[in-house]
PDBQT receptor file of N, H, CA, C and O in Angstrom, charges set to zero:
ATOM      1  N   UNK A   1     -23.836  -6.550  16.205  1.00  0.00    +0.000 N 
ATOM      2  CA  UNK A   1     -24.065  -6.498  14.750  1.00  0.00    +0.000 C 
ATOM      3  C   UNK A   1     -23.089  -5.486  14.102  1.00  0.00    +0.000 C 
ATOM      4  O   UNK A   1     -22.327  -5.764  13.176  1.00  0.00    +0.000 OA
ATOM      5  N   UNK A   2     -23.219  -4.125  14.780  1.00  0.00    +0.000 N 
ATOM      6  H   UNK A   2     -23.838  -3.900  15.532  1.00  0.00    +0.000 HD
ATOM      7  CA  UNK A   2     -22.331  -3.205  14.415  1.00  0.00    +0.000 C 
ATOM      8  C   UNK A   2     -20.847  -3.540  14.223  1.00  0.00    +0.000 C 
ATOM      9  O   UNK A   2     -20.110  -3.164  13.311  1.00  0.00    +0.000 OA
ATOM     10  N   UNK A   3     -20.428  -4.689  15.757  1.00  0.00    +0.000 N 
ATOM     11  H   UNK A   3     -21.026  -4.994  16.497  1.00  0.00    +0.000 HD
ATOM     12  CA  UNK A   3     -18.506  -4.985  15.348  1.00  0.00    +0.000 C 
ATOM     13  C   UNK A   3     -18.656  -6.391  14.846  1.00  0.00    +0.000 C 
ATOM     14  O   UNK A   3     -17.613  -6.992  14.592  1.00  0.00    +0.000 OA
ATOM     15  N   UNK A   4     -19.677  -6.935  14.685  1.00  0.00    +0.000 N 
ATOM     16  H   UNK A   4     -20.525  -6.447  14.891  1.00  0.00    +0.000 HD
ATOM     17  CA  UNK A   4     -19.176  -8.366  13.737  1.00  0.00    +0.000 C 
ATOM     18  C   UNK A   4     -18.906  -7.914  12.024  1.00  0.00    +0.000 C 
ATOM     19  O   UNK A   4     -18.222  -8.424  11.137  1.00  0.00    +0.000 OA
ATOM     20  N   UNK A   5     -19.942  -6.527  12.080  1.00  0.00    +0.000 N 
ATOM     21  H   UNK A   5     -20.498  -6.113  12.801  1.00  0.00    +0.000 HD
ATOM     22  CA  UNK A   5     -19.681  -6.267  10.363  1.00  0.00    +0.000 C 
ATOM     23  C   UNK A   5     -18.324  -5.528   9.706  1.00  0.00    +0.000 C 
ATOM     24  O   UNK A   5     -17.632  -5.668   8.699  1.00  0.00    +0.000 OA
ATOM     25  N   UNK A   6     -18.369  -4.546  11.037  1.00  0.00    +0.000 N 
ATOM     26  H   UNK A   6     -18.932  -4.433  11.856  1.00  0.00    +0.000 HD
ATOM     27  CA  UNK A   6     -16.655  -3.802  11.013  1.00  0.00    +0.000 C 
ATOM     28  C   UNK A   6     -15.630  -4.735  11.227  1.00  0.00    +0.000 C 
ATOM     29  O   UNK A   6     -14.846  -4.514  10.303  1.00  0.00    +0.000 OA
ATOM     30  N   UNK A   7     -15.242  -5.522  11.812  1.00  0.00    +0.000 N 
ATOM     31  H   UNK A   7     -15.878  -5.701  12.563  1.00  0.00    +0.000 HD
ATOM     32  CA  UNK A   7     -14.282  -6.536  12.137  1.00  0.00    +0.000 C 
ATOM     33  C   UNK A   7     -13.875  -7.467  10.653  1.00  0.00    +0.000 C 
ATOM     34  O   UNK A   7     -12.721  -7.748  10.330  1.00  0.00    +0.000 OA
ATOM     35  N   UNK A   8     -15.283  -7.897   9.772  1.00  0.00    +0.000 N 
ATOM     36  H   UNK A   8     -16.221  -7.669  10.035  1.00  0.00    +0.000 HD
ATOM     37  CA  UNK A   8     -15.046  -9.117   8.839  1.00  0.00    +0.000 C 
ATOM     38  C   UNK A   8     -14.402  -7.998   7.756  1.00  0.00    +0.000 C 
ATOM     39  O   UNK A   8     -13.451  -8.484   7.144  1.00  0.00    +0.000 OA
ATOM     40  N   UNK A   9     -14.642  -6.910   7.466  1.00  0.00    +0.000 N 
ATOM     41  H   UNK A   9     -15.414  -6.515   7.963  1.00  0.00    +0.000 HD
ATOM     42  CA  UNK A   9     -14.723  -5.953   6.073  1.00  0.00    +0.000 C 
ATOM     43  C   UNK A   9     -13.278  -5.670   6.172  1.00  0.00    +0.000 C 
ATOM     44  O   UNK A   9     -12.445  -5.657   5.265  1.00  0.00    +0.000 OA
ATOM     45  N   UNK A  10     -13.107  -5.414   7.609  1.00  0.00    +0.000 N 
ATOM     46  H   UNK A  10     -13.784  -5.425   8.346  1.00  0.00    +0.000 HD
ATOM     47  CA  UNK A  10     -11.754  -4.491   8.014  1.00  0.00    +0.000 C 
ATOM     48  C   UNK A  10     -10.713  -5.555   7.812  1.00  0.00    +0.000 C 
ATOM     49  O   UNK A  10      -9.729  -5.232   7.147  1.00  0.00    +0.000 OA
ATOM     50  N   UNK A  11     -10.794  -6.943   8.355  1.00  0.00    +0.000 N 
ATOM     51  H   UNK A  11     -11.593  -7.206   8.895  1.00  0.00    +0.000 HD
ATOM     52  CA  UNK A  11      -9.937  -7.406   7.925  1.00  0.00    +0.000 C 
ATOM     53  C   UNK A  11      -9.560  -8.300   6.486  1.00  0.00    +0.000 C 
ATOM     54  O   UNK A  11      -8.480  -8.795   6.163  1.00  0.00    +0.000 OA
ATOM     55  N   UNK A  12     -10.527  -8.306   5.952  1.00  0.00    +0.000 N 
ATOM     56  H   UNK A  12     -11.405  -7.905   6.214  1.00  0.00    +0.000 HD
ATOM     57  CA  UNK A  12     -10.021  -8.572   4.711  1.00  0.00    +0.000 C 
ATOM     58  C   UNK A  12      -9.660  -7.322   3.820  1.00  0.00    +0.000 C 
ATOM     59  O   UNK A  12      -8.867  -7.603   2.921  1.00  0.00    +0.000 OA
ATOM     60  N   UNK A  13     -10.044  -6.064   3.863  1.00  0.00    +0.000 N 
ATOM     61  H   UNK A  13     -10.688  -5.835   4.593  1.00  0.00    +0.000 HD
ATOM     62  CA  UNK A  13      -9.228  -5.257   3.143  1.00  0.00    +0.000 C 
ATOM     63  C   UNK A  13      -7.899  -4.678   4.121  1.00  0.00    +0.000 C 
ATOM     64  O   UNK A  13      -7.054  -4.029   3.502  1.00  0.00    +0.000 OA
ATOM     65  N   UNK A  14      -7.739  -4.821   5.181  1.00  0.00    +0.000 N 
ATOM     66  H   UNK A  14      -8.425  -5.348   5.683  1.00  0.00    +0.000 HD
ATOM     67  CA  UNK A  14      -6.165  -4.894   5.727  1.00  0.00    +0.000 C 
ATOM     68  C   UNK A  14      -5.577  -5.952   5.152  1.00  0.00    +0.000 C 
ATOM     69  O   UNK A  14      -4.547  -5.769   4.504  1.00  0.00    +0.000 OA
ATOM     70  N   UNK A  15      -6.079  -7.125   5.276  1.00  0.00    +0.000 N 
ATOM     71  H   UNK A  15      -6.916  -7.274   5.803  1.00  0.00    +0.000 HD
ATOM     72  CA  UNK A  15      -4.996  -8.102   4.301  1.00  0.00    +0.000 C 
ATOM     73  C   UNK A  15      -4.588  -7.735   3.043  1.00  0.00    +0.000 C 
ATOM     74  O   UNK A  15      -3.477  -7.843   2.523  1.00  0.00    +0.000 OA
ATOM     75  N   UNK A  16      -5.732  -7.239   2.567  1.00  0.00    +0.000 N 
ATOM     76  H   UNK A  16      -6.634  -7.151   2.989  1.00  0.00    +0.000 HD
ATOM     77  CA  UNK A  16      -5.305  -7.052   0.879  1.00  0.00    +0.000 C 
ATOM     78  C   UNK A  16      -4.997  -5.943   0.507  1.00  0.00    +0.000 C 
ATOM     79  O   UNK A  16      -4.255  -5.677  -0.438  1.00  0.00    +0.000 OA
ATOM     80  N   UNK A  17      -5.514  -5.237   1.183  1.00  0.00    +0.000 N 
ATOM     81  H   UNK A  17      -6.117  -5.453   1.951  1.00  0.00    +0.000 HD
ATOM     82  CA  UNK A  17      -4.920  -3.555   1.254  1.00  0.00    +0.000 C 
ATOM     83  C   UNK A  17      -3.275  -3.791   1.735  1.00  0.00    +0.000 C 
ATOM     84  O   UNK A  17      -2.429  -2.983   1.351  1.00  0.00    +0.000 OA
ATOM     85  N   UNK A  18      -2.967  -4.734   2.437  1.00  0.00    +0.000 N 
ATOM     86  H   UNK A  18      -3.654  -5.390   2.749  1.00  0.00    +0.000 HD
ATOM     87  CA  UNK A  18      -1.602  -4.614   2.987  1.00  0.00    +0.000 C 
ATOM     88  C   UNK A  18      -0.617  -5.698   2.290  1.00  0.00    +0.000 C 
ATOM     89  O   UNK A  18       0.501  -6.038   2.676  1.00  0.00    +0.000 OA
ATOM     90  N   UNK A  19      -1.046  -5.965   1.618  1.00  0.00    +0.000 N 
ATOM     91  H   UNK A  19      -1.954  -5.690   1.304  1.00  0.00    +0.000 HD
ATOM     92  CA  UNK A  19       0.084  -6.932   0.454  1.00  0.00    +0.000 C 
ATOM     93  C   UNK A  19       0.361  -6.312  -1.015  1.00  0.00    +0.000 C 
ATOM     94  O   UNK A  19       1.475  -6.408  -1.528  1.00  0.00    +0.000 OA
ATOM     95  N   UNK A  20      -0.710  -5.676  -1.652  1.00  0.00    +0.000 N 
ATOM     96  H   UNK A  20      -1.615  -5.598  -1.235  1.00  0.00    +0.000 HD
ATOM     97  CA  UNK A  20      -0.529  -5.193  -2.638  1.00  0.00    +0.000 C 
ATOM     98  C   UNK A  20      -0.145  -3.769  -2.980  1.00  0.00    +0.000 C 
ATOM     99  O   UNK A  20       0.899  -3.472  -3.560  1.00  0.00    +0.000 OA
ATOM    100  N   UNK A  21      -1.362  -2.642  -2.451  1.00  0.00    +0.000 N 
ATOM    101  H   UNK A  21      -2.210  -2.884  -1.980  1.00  0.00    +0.000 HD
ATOM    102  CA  UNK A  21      -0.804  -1.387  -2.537  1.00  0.00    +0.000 C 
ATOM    103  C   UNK A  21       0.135  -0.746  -1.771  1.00  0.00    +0.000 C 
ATOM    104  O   UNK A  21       0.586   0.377  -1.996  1.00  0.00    +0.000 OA
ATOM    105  N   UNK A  22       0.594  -1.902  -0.331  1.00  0.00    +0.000 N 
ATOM    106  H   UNK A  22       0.227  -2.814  -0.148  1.00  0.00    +0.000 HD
ATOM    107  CA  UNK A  22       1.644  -1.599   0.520  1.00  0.00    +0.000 C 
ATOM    108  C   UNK A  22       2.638  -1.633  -0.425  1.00  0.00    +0.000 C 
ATOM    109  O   UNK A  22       3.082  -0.585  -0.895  1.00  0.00    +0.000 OA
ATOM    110  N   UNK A  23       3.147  -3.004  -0.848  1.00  0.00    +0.000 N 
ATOM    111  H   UNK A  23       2.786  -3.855  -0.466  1.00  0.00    +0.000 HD
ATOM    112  CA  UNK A  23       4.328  -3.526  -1.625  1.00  0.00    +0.000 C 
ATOM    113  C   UNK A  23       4.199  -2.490  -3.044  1.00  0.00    +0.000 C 
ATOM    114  O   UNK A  23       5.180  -1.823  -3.373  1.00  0.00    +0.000 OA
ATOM    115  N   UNK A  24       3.348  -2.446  -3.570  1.00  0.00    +0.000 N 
ATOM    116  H   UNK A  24       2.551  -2.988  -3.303  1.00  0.00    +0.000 HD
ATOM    117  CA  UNK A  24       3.535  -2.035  -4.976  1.00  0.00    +0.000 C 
ATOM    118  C   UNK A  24       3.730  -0.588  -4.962  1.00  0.00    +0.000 C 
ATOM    119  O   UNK A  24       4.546  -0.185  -5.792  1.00  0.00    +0.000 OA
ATOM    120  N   UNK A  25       3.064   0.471  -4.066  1.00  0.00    +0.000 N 
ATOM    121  H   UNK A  25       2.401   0.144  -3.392  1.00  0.00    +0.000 HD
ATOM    122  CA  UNK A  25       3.663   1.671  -4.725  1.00  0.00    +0.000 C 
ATOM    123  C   UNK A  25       4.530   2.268  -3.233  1.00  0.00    +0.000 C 
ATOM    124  O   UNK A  25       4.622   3.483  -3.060  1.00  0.00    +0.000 OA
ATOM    125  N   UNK A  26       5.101   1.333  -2.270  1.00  0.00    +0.000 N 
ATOM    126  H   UNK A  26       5.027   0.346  -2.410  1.00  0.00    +0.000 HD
ATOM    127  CA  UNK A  26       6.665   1.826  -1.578  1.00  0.00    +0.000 C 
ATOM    128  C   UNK A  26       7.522   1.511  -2.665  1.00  0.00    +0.000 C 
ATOM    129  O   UNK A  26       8.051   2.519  -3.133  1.00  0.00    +0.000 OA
ATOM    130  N   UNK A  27       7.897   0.241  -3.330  1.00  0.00    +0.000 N 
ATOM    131  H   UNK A  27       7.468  -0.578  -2.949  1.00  0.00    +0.000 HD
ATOM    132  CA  UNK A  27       8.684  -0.379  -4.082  1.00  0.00    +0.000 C 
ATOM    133  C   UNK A  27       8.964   0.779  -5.667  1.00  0.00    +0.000 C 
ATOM    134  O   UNK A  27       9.898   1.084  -6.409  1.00  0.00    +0.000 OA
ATOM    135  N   UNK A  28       7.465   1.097  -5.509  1.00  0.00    +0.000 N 
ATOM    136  H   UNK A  28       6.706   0.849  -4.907  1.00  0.00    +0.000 HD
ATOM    137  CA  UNK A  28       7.163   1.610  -6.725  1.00  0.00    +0.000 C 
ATOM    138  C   UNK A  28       7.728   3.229  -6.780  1.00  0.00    +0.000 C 
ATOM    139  O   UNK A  28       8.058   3.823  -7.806  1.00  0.00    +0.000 OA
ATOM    140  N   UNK A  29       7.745   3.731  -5.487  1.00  0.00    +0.000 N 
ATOM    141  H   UNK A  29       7.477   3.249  -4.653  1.00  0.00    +0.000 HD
ATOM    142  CA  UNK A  29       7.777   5.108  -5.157  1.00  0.00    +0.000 C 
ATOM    143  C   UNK A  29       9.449   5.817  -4.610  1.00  0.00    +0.000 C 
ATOM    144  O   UNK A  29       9.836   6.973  -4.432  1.00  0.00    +0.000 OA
ATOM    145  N   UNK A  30      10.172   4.344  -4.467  1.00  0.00    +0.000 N 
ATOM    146  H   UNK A  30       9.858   3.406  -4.612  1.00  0.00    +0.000 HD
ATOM    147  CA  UNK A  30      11.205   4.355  -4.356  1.00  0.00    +0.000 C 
ATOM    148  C   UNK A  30      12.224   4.251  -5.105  1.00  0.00    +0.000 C 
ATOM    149  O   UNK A  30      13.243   4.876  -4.813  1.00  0.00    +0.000 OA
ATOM    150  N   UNK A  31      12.181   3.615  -5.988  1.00  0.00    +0.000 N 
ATOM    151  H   UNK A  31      11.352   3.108  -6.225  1.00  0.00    +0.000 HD
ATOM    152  CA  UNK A  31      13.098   3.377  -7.401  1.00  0.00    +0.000 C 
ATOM    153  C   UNK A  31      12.837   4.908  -8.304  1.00  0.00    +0.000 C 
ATOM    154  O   UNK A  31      13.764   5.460  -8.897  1.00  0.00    +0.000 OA
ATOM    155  N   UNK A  32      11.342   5.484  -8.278  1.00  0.00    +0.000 N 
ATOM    156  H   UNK A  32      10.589   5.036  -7.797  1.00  0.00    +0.000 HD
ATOM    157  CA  UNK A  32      11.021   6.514  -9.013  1.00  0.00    +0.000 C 
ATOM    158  C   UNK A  32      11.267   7.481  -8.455  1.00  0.00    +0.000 C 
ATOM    159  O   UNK A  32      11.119   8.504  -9.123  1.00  0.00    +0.000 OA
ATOM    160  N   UNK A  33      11.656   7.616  -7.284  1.00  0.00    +0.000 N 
ATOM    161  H   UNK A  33      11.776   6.785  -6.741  1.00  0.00    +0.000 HD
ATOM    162  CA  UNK A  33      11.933   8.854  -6.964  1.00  0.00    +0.000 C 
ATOM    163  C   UNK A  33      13.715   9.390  -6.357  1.00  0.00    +0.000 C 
ATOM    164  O   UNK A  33      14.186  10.499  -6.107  1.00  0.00    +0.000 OA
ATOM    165  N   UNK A  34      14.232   8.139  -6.312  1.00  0.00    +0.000 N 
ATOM    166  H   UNK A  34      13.849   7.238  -6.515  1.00  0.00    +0.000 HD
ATOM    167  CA  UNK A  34      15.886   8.547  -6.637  1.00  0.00    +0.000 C 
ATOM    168  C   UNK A  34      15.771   8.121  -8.287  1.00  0.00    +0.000 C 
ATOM    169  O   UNK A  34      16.595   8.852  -8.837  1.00  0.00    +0.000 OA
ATOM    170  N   UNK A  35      15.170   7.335  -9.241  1.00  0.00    +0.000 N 
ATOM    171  H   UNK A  35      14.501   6.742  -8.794  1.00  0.00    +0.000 HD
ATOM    172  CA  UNK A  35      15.932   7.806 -10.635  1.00  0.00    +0.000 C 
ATOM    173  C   UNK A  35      15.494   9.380 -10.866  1.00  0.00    +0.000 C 
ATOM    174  O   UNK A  35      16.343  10.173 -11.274  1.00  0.00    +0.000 OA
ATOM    175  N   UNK A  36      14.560   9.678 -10.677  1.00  0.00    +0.000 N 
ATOM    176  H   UNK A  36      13.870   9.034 -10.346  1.00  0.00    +0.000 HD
ATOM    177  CA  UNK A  36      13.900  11.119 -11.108  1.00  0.00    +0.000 C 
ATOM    178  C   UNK A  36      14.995  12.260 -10.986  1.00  0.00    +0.000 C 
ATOM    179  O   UNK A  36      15.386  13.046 -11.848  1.00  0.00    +0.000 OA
ATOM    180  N   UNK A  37      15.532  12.056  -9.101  1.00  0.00    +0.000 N 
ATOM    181  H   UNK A  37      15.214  11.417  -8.400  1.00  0.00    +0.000 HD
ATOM    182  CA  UNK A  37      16.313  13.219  -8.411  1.00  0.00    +0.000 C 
ATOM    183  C   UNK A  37      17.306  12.492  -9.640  1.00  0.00    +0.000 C 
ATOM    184  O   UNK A  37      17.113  12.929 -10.774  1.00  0.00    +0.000 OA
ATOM    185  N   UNK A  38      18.154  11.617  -9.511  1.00  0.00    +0.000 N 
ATOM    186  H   UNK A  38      18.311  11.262  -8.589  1.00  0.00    +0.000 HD
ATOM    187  CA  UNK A  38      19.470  11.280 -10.316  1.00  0.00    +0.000 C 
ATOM    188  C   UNK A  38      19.369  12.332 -11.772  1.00  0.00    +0.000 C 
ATOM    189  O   UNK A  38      20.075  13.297 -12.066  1.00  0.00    +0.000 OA
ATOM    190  N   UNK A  39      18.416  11.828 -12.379  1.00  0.00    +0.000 N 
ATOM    191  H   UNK A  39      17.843  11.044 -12.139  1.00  0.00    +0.000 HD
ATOM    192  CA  UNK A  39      18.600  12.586 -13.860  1.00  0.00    +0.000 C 
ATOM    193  C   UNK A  39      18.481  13.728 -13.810  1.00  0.00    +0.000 C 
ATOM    194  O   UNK A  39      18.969  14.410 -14.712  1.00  0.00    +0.000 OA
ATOM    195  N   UNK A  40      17.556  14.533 -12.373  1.00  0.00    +0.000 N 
ATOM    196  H   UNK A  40      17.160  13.979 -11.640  1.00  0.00    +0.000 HD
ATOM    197  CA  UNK A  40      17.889  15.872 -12.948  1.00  0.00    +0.000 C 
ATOM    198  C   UNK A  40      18.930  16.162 -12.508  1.00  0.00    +0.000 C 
ATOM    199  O   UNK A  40      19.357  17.178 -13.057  1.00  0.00    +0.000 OA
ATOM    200  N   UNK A  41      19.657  15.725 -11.681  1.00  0.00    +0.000 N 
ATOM    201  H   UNK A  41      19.311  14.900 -11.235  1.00  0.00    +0.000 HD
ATOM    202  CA  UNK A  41      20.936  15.977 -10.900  1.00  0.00    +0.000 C 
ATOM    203  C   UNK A  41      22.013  16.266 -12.222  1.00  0.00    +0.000 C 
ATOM    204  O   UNK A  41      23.199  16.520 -12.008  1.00  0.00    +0.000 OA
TER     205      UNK A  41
């Protein structure tokens, strides 16, 4: 009971945990943080 409930939860927020806030704030964290260094440069 205990790993049929951990197993179903876990993998649907690894899927979705891993498409969206993966992609959106590397993508997101990368563009913002060389323009940031650039301008104060």
């Amino acid at each position: 009971m205990t790993r049929s409930q951990s197993q179903k939860p876990a993998h649907k927020d690894l899927g979705r945990n891993d498409q969206k806030p993966v992609i959106t704030p590397k993508a997101a964290y990368v563009p913002v943080s060389k323009r940031s260094c650039s301008r104060s440069l």
